[in-house]
Jmol script that loads the backbone (N, CA, C; Angstrom):
load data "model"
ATOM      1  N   UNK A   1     111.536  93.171 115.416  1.00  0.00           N
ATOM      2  CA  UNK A   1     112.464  93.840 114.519  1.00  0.00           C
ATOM      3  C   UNK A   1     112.121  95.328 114.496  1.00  0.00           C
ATOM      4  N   UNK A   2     112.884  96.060 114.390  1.00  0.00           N
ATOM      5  CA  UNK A   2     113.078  97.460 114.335  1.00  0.00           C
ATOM      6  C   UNK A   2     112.571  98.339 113.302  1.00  0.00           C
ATOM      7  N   UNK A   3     111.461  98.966 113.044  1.00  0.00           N
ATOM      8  CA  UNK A   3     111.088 100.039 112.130  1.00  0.00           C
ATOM      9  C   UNK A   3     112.271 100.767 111.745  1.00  0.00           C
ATOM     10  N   UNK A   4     112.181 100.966 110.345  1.00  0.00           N
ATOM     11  CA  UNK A   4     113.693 101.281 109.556  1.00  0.00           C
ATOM     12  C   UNK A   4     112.619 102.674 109.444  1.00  0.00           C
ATOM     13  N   UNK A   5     113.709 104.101 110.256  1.00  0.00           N
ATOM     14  CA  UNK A   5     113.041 105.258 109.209  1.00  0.00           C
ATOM     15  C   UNK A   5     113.996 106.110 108.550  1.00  0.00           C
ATOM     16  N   UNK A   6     113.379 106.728 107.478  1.00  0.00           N
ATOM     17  CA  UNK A   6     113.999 107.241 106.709  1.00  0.00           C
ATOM     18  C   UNK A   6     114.721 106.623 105.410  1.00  0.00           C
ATOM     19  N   UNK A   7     115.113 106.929 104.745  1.00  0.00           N
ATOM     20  CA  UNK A   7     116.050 106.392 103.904  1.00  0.00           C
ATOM     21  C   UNK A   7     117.426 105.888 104.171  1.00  0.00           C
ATOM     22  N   UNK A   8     117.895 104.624 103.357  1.00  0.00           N
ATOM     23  CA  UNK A   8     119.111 104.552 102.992  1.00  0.00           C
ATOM     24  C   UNK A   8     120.027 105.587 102.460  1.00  0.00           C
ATOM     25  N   UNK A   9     121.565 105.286 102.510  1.00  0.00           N
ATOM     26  CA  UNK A   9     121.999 106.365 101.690  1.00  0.00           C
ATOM     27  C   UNK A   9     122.062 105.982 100.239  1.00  0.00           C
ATOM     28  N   UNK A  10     121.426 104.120  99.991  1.00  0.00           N
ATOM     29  CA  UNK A  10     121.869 104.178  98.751  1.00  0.00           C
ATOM     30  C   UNK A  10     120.644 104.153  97.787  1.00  0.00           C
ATOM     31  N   UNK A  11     118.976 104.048  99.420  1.00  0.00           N
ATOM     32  CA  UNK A  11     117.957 104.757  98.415  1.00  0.00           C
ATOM     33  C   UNK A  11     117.618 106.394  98.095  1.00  0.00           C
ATOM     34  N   UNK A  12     119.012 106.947  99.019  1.00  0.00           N
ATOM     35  CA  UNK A  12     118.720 108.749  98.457  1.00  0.00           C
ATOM     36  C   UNK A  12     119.391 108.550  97.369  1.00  0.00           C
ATOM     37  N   UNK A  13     120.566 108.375  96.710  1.00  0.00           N
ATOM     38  CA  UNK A  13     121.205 107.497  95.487  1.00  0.00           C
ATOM     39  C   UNK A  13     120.483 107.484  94.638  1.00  0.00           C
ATOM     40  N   UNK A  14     119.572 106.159  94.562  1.00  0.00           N
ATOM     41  CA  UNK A  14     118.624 105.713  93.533  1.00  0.00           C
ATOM     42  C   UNK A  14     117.649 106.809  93.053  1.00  0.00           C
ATOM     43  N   UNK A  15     117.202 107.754  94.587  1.00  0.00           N
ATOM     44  CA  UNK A  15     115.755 108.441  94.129  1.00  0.00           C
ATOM     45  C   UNK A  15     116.065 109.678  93.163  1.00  0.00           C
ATOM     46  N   UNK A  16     117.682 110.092  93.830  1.00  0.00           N
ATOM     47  CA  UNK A  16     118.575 110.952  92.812  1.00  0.00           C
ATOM     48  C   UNK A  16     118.529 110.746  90.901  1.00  0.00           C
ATOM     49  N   UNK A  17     118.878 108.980  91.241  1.00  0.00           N
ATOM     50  CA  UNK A  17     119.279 109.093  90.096  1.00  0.00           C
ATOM     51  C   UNK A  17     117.556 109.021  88.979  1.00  0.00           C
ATOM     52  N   UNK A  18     116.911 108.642  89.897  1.00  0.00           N
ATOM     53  CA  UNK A  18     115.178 108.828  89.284  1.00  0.00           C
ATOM     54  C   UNK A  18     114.677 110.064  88.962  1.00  0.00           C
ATOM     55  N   UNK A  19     115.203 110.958  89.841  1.00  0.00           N
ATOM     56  CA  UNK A  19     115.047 112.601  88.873  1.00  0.00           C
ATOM     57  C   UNK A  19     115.296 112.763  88.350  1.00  0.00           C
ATOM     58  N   UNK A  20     116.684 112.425  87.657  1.00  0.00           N
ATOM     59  CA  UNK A  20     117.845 113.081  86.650  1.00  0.00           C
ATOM     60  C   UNK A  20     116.283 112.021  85.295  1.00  0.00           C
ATOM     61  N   UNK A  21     116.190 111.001  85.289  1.00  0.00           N
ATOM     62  CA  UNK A  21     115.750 110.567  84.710  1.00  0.00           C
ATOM     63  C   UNK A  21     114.189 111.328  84.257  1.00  0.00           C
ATOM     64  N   UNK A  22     113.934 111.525  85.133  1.00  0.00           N
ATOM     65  CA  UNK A  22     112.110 111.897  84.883  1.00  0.00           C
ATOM     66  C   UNK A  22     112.166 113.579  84.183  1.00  0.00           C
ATOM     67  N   UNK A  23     113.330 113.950  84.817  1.00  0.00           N
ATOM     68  CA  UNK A  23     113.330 115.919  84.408  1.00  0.00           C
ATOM     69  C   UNK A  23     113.801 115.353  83.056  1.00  0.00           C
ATOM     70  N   UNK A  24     114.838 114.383  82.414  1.00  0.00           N
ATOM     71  CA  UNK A  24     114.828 114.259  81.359  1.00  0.00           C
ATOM     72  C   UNK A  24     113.442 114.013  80.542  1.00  0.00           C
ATOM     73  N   UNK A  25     113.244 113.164  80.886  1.00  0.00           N
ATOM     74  CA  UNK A  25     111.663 112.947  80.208  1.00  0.00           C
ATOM     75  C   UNK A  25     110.765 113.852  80.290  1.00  0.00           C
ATOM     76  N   UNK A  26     110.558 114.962  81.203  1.00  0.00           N
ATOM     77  CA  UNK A  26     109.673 116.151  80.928  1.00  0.00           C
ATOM     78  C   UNK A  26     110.721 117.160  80.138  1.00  0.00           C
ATOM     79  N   UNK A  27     111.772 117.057  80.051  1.00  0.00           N
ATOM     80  CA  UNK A  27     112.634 118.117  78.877  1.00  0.00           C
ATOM     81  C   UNK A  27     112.059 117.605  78.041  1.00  0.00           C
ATOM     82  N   UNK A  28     112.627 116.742  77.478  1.00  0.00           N
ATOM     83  CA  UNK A  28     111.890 115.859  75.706  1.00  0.00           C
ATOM     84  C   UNK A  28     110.835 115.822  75.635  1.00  0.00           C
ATOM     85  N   UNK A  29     109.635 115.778  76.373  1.00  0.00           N
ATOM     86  CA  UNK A  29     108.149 115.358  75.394  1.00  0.00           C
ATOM     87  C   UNK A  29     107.337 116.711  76.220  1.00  0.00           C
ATOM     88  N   UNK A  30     107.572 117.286  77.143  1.00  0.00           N
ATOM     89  CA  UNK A  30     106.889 118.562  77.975  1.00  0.00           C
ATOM     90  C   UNK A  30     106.692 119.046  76.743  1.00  0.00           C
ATOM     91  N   UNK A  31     104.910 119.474  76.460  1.00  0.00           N
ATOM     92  CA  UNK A  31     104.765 120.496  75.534  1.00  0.00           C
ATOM     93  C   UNK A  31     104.320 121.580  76.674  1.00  0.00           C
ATOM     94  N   UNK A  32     104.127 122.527  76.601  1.00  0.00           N
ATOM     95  CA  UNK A  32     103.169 124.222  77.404  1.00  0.00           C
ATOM     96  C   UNK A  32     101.682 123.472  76.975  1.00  0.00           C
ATOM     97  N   UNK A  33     101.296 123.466  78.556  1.00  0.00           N
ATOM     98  CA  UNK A  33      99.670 123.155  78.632  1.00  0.00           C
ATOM     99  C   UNK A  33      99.222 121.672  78.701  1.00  0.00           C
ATOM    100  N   UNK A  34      99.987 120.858  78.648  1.00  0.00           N
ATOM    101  CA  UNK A  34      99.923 119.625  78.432  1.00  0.00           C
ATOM    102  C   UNK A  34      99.351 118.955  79.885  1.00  0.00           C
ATOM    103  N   UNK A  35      98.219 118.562  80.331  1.00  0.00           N
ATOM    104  CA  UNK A  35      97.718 117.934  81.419  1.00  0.00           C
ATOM    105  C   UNK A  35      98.322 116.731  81.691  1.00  0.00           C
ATOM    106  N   UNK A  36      99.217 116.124  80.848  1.00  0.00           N
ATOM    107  CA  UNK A  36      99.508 114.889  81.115  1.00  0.00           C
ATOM    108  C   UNK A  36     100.590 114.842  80.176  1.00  0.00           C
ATOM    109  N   UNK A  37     101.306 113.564  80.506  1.00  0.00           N
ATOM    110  CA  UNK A  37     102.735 113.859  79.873  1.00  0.00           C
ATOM    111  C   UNK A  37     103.031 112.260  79.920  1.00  0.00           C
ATOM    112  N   UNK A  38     102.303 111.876  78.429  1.00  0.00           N
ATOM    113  CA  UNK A  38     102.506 109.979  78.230  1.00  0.00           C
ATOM    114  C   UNK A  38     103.904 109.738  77.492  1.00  0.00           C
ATOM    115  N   UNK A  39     104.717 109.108  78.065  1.00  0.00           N
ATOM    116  CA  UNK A  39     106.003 108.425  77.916  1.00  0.00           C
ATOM    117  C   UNK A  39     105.885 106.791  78.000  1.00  0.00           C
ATOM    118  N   UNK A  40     106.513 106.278  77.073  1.00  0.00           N
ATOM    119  CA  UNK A  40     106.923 104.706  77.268  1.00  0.00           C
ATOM    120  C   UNK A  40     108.108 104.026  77.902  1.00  0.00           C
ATOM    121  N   UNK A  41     107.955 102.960  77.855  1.00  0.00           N
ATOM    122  CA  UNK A  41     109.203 102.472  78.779  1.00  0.00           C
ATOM    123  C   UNK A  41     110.633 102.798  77.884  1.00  0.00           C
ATOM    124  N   UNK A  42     110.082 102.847  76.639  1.00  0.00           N
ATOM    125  CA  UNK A  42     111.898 102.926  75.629  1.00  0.00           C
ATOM    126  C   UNK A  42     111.948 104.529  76.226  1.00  0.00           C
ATOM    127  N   UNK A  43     111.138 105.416  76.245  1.00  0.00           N
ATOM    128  CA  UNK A  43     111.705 106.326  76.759  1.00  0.00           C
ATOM    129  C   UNK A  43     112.470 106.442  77.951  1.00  0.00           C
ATOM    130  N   UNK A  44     112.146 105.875  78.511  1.00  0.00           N
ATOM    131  CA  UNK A  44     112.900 105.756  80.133  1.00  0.00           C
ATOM    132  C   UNK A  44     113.950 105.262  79.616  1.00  0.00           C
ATOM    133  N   UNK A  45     114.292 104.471  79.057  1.00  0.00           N
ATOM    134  CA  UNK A  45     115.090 103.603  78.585  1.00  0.00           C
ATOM    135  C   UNK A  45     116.062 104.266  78.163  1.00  0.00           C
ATOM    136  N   UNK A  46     115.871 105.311  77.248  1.00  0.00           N
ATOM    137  CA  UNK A  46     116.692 106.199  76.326  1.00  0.00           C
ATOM    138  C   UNK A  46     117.492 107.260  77.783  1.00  0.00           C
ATOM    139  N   UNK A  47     115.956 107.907  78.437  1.00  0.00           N
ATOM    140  CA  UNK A  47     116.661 108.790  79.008  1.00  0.00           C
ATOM    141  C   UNK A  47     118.032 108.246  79.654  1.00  0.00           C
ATOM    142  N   UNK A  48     117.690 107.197  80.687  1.00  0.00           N
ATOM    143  CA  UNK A  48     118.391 106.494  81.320  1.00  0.00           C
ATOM    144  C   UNK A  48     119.883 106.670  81.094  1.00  0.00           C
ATOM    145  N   UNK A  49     120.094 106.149  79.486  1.00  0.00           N
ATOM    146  CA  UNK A  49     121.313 105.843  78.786  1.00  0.00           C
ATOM    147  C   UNK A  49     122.091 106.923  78.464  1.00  0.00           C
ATOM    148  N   UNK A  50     120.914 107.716  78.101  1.00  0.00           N
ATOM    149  CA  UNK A  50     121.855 109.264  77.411  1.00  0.00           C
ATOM    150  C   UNK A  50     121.963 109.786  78.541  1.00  0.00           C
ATOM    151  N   UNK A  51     121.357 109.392  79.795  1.00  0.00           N
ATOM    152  CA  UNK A  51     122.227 110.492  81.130  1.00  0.00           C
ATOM    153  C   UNK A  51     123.476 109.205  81.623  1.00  0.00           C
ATOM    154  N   UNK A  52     123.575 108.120  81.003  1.00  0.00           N
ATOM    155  CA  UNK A  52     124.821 107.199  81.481  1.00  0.00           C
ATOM    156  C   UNK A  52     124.669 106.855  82.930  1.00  0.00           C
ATOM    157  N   UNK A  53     123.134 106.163  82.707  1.00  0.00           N
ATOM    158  CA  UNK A  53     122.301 105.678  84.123  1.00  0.00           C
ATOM    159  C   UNK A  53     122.752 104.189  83.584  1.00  0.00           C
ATOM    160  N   UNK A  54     123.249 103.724  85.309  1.00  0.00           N
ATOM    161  CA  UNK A  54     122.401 101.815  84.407  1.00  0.00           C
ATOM    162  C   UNK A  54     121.782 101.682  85.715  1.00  0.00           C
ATOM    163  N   UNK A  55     120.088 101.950  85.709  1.00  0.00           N
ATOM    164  CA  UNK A  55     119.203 101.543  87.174  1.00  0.00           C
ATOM    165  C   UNK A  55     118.327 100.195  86.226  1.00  0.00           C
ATOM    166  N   UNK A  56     118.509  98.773  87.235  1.00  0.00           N
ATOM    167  CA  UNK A  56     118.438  97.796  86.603  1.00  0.00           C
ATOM    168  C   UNK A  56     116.829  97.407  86.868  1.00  0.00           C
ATOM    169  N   UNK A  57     115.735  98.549  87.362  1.00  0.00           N
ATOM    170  CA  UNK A  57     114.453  98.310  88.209  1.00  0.00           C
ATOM    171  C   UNK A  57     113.864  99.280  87.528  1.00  0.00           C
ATOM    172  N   UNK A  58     113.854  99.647  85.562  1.00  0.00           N
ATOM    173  CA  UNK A  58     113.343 100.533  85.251  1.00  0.00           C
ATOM    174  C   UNK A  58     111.573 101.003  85.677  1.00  0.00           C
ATOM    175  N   UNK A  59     111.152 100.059  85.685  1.00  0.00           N
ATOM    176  CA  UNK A  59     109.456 100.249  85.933  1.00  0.00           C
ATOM    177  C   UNK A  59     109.272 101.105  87.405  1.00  0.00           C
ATOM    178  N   UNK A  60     110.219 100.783  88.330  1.00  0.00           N
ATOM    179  CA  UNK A  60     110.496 101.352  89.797  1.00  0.00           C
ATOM    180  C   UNK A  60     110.449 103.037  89.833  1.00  0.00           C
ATOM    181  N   UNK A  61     111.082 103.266  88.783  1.00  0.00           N
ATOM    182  CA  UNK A  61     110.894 104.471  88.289  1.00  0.00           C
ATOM    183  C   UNK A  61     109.507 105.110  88.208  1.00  0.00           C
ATOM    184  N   UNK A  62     108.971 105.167  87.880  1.00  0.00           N
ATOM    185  CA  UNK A  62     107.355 105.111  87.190  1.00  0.00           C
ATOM    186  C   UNK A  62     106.597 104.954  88.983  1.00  0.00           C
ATOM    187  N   UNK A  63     106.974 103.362  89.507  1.00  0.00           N
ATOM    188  CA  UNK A  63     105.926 103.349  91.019  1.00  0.00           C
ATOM    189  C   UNK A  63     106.526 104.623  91.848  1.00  0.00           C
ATOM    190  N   UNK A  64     107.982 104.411  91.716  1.00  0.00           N
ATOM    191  CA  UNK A  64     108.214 105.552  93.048  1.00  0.00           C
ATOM    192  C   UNK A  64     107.734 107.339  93.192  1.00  0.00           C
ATOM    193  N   UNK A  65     106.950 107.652  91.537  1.00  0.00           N
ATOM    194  CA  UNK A  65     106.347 108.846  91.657  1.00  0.00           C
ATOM    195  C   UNK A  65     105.101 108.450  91.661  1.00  0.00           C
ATOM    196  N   UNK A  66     103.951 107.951  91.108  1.00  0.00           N
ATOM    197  CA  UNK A  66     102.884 107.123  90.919  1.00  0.00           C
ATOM    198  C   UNK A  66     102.483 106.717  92.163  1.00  0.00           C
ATOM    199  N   UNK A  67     103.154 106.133  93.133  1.00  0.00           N
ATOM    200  CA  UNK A  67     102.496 105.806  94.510  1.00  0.00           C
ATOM    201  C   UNK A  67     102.657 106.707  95.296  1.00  0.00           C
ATOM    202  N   UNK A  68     103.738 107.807  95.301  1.00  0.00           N
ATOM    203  CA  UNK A  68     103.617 109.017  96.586  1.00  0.00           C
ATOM    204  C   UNK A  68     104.794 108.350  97.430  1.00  0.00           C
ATOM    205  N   UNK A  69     105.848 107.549  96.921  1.00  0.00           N
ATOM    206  CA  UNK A  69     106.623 106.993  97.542  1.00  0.00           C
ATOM    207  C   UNK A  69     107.940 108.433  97.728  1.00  0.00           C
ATOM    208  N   UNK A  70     107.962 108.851  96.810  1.00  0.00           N
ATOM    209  CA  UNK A  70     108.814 110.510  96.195  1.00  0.00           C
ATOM    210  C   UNK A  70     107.910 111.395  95.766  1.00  0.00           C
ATOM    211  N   UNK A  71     108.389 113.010  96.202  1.00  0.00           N
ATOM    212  CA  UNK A  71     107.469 113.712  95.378  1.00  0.00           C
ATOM    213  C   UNK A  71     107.963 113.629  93.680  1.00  0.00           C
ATOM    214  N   UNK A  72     107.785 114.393  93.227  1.00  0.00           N
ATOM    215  CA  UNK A  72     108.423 114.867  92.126  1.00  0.00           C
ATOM    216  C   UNK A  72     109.458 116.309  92.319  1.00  0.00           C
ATOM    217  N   UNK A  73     110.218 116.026  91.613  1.00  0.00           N
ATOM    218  CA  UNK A  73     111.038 117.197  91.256  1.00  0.00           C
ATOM    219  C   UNK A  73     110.939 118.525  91.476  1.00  0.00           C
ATOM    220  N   UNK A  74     111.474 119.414  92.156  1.00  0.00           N
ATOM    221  CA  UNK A  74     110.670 121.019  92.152  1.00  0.00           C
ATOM    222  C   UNK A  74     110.950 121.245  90.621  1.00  0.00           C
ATOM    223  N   UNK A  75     111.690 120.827  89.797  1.00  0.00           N
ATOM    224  CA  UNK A  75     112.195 121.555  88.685  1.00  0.00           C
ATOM    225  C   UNK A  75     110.921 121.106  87.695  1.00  0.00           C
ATOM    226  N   UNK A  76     110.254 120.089  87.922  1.00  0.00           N
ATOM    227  CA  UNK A  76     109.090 119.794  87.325  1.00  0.00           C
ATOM    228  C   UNK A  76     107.499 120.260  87.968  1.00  0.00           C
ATOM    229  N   UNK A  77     107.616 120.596  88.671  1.00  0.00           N
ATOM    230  CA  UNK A  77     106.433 120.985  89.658  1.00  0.00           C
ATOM    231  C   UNK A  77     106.425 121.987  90.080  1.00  0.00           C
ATOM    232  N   UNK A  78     107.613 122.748  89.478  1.00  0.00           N
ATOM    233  CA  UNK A  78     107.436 124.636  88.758  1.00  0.00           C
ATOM    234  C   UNK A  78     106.511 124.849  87.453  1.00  0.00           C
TER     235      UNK A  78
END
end "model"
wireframe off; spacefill off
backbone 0.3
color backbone group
């Protein structure tokens, strides 16, 4: 079987819609200076909704920056 490279178009999609989510979550709890930036799952949860996400693999969220699977955001990693 054939090594798949690169992405799908409907995992550039998903990883899209995982930023919109995470820059939300560093808008709301980002303080200045903060080494770390602890969020819960209702947060994801919230962001999710108030950006009128429905991604049904919330925790996926969380591995796909956490393992190096995606970077993060330039808008967060300014």
């Amino acid at each position: 079987m054939p090594r798949r490279i690169g992405k799908t178009s409907s995992e550039e999609s998903e990883h899209k819609e995982y930023d919109q989510v995470v820059i939300e979550l560093f808008r709301r709890l980002y303080k200045k200076g903060m080494p770390r930036l602890p969020f819960s799952k209702t947060d994801i949860e919230r962001a999710a909704s108030d950006l009128g996400l429905s991604i049904r693999n919330l925790p996926d969220i969380t591995y796909t920056y956490r393992s190096g699977r995606s970077p993060l955001p330039p808008e967060i990693l300014q």
